[in-house]
N, C-alpha and C positions, 0 to 999 in steps of 0.2 A: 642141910645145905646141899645143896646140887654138884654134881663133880666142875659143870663149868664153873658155879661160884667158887668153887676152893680152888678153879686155877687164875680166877681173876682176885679171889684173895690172897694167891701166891706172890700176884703180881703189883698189887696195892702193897702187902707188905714190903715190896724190893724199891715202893718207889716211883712208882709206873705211873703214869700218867694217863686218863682217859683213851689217850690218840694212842699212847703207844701200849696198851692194854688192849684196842683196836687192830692197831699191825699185827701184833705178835699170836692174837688167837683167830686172826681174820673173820674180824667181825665191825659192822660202826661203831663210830663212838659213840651216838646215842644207846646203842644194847649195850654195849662196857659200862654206860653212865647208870642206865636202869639196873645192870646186876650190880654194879657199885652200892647202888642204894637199899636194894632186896640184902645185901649184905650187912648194911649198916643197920637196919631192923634188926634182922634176924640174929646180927650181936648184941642189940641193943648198946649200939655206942652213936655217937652223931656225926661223928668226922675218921678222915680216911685214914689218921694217924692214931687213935682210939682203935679201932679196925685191928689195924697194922701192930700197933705195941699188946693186943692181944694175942695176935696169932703167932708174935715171939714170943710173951710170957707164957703161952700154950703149948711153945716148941710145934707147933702145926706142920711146921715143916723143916728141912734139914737148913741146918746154916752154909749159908757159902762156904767153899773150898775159899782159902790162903790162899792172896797172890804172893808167885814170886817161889825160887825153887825150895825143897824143904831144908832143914839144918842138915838133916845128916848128907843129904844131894850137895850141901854145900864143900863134904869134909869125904872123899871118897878114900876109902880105905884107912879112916879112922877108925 
């Protein structure tokens, strides 16, 4: 896989959408749509959530930070 496809499988996995898989790497949507698909081959899965539920049970990439402040931020000088 190519480093653009593991940052537009970054972005399949968060959810992204074509368009905004397009904003965010500044590219059209029809390249998002084609490396979309060179992705889904080359997982051999068929859709973007197959894709997606691999490259978390793969750990591929780090999980979101936590919204919202931490416990101990919550309890200063506990």
């Amino acid at each position: 896989m190519t480093s653009r496809e593991r940052d537009v499988l970054r972005l399949v996995a968060a959810g992204s959408t074509n368009r905004k898989i397009a904003e965010e790497l500044f590219i059209s949507p029809k390249t998002a749509s084609v490396h979309v698909s060179n992705i889904l081959a080359k997982l051999g899965v068929t859709g973007r959530g197959e894709a997606a539920a691999l490259a978390h049970r793969l750990r591929l990439f780090a999980a979101p930070s936590p919204v919202g402040p931490r416990p101990e931020a919550a309890r200063p000088g506990v």
